[in-house]
C-alpha positions in Angstrom: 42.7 -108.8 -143.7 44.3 -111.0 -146.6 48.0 -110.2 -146.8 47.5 -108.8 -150.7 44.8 -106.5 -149.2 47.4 -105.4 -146.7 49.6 -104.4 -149.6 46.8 -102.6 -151.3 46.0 -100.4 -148.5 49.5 -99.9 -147.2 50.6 -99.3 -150.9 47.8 -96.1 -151.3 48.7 -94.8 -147.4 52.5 -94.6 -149.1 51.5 -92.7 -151.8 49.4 -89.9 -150.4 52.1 -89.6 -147.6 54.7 -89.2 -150.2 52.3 -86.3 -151.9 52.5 -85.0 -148.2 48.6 -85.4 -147.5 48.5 -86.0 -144.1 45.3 -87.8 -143.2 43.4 -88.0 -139.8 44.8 -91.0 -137.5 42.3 -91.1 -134.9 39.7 -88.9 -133.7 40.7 -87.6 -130.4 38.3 -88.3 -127.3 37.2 -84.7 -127.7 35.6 -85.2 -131.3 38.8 -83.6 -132.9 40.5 -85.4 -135.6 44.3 -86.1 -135.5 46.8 -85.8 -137.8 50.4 -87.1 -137.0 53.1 -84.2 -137.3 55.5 -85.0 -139.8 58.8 -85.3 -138.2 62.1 -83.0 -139.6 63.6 -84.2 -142.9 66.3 -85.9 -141.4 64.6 -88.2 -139.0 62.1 -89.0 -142.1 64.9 -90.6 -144.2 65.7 -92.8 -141.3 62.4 -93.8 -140.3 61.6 -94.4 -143.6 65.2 -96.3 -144.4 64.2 -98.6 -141.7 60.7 -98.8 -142.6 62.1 -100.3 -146.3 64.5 -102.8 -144.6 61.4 -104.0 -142.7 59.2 -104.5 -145.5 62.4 -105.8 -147.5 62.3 -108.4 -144.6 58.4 -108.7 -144.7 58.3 -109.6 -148.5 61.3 -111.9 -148.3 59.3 -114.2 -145.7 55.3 -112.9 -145.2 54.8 -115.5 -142.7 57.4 -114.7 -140.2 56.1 -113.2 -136.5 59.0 -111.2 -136.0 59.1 -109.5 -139.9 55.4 -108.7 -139.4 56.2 -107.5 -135.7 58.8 -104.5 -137.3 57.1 -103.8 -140.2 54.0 -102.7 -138.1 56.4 -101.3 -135.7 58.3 -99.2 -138.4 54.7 -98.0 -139.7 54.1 -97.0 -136.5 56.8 -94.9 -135.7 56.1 -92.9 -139.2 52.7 -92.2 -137.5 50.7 -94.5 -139.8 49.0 -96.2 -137.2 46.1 -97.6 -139.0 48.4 -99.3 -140.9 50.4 -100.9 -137.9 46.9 -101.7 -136.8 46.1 -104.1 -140.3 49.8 -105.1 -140.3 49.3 -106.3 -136.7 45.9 -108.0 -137.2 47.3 -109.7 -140.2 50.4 -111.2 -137.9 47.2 -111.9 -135.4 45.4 -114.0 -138.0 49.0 -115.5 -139.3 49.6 -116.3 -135.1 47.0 -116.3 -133.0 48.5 -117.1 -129.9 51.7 -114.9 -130.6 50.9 -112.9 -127.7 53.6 -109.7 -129.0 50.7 -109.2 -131.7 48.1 -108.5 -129.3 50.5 -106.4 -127.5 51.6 -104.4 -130.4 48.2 -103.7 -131.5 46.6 -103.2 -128.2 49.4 -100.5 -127.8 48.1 -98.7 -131.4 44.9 -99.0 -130.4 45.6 -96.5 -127.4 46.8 -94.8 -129.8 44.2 -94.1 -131.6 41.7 -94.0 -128.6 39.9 -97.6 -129.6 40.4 -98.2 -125.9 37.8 -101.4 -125.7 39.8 -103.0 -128.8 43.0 -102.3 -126.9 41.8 -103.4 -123.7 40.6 -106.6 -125.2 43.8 -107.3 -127.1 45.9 -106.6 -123.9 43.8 -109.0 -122.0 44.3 -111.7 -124.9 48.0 -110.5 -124.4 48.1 -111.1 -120.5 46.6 -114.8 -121.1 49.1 -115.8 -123.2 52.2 -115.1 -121.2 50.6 -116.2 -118.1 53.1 -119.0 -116.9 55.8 -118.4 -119.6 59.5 -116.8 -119.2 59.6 -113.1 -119.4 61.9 -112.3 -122.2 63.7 -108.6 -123.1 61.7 -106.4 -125.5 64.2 -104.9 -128.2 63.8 -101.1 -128.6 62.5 -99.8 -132.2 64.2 -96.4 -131.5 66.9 -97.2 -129.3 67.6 -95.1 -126.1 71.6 -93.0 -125.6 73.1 -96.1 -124.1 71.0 -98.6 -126.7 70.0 -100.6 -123.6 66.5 -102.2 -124.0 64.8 -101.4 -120.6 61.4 -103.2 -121.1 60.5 -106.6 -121.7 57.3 -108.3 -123.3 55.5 -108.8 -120.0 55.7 -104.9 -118.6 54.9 -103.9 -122.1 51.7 -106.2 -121.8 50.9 -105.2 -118.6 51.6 -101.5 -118.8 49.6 -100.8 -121.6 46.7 -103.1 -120.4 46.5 -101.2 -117.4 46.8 -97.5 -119.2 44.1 -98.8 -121.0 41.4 -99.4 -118.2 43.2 -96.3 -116.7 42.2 -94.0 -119.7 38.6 -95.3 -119.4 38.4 -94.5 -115.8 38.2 -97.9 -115.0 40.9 -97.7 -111.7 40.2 -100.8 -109.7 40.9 -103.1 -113.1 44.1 -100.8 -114.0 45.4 -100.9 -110.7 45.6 -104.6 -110.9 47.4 -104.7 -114.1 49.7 -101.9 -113.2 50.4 -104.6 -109.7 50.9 -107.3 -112.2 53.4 -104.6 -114.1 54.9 -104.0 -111.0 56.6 -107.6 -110.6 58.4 -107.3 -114.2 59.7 -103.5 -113.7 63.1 -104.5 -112.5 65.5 -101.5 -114.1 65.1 -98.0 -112.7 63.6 -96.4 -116.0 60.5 -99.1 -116.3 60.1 -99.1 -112.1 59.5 -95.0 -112.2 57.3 -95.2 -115.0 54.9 -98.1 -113.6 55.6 -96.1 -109.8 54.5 -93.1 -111.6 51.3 -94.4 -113.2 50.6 -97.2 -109.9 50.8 -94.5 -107.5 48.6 -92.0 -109.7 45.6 -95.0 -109.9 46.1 -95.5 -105.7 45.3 -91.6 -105.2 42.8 -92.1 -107.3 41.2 -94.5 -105.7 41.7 -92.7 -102.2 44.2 -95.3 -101.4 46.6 -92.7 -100.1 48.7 -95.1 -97.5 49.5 -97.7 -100.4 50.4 -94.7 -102.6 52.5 -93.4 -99.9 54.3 -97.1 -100.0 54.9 -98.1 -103.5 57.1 -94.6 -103.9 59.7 -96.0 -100.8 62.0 -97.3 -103.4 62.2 -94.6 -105.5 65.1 -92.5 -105.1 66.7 -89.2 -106.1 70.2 -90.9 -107.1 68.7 -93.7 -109.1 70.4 -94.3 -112.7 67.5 -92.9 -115.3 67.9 -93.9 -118.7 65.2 -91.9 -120.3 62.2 -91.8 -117.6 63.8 -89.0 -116.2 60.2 -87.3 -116.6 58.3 -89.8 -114.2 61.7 -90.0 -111.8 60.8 -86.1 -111.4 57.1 -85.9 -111.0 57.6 -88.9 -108.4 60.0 -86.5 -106.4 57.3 -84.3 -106.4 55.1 -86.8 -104.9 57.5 -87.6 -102.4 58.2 -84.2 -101.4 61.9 -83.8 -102.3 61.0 -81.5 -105.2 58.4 -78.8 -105.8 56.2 -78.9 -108.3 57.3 -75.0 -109.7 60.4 -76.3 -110.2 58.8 -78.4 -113.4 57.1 -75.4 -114.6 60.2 -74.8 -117.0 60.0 -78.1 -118.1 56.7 -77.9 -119.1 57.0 -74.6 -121.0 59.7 -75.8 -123.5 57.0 -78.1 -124.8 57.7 -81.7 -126.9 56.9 -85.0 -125.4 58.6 -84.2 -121.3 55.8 -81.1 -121.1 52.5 -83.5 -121.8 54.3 -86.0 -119.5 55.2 -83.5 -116.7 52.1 -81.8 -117.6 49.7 -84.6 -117.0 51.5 -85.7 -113.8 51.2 -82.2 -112.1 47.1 -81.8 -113.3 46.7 -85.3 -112.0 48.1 -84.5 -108.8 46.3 -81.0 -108.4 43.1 -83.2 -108.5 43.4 -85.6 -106.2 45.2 -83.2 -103.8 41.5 -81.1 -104.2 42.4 -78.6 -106.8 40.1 -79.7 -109.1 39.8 -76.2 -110.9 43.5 -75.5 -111.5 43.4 -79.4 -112.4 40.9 -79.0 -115.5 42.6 -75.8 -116.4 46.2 -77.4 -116.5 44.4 -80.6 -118.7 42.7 -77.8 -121.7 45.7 -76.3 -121.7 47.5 -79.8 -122.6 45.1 -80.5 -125.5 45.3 -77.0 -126.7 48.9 -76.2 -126.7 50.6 -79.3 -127.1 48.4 -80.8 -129.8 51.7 -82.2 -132.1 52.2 -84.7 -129.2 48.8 -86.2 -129.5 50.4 -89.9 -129.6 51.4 -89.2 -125.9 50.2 -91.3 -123.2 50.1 -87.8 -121.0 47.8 -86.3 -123.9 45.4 -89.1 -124.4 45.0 -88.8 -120.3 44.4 -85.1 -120.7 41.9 -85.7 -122.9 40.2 -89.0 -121.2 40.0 -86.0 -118.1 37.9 -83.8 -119.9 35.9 -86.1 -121.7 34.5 -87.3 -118.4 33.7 -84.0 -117.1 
């Protein structure tokens, strides 16, 4: 899309948000459309104060990766992901073999469940860095100690491998969440890949390579802000009981689709299928403001099949 045409569109989006008109994002994989919650009034201003710097940065040089890179970033975090998306594919057609593009809109297209386009950008993503230096990711919305814990390459590979994950394709994801595995060196971006890695092994009735990959994970490692996936995998390890979450769960916000998901998930594959399809409606229909979740899309990838 020409980058006046970008304008144009984000320039309407702007104004129909500001009327407070929310629009649909995405049509869940149930049928559903989505509408993005509107955060409180004070997280707004700041979302939208950093959302002006970034288009301040934008206009004062249109052709630079990494002013492109925030601006769809900072649209995304308002929950206009269509417009990351065209900001993103502008950047894509600005820098084709940028490969944080891809991996920015491959992420936004999980987000709103084009999971072929995301695969496919993800893939494109993966090519690129093959062979280069990994390098540190900076966070958009920084965590309590403002210590980056991701870097390009697990960003590419993690959300390449959600993506085959969420279409059921396990045997692809698993090799991407492998690939994922070699960059998670922190504690916070090893439990989430062991989460996810171990989730695709049972799965795939790998249950002695599931068993493996959770020997490094312990209950005294330093958790940044995983602390969600450090828990479910001490439930998988047997160190703590799955009731213990159910408190967890019931305060709702973003820790009850995670913890949610995690505990349906492993209700199926441990033969509770029933409890397991009751636990993932009961995601969708509770917790429906955290649609953007990873644990929600899963939910609803889980009933979709059915």
């Amino acid at each position: 899309m020409p980058r006046l045409l970008v304008f144009a569109f984000l320039a309407v989006v702007s104004s129909v948000f500001a009327a407070g008109q929310g629009k649909p994002e995405a049509t869940s994989l149930l049928g559903k459309p989505l509408v993005p919650t509107p955060p409180s009034a004070e997280a707004r201003a700041t979302l939208e104060k950093n959302l002006a710097a970034a288009r301040a940065d934008y206009e004062k040089d249109p052709g630079n990766a990494d002013s492109i890179i925030w601006l769809g970033r900072r649209l995304a975090y308002l929950g206009r992901y269509r417009d990351a998306i065209a900001t993103f594919s502008e950047g894509i057609r600005m820098h084709p073999r940028d490969a944080r593009m891809y991996r920015h809109r491959g992420h936004r297209y999980i987000t709103v469940r084009e999971l072929e386009n995301a695969a496919a950008d993800l893939s494109t993503a993966a090519e690129l860095v093959a062979g280069k230096p990994d390098e540190v990711e900076p966070d958009g919305q920084p965590n309590a100690r403002n210590i980056p814990t991701s870097t390009l390459n697990s960003n590419v590979f993690y959300h390449l491998a959600l993506a085959h994950y969420l279409r059921g394709d396990f045997e692809p994801s698993l090799k991407a969440w492998r690939e994922c595995e070699r960059y998670s060196k922190n504690p916070d971006m090893l439990v989430a890949t062991t989460h996810w890695l171990y989730m695709t092994l049972r799965r795939l009735d790998r249950v002695g390579e599931a068993r493996q990959v959770l020997e490094p994970i312990t209950a005294d490692m330093d958790i940044i802000e995983n602390r969600s996936y450090h828990r479910l995998l001490m439930v998988y390890k047997g160190i703590e009981k799955a009731d213990g979450l159910a408190a967890a769960v019931a305060d709702g916000g973003l820790d009850a689709v995670t913890l949610g998901y995690g505990l349906a998930n492993w209700h199926l594959y441990n033969g509770r299928r029933d409890l397991a399809m009751t636990q993932f409606r009961q995601i969708v229909d509770t917790h429906e403001s955290q649609w953007p979740a990873f644990g929600y899309i899963a939910a609803e990838a889980e009933l979709a099949r059915q």
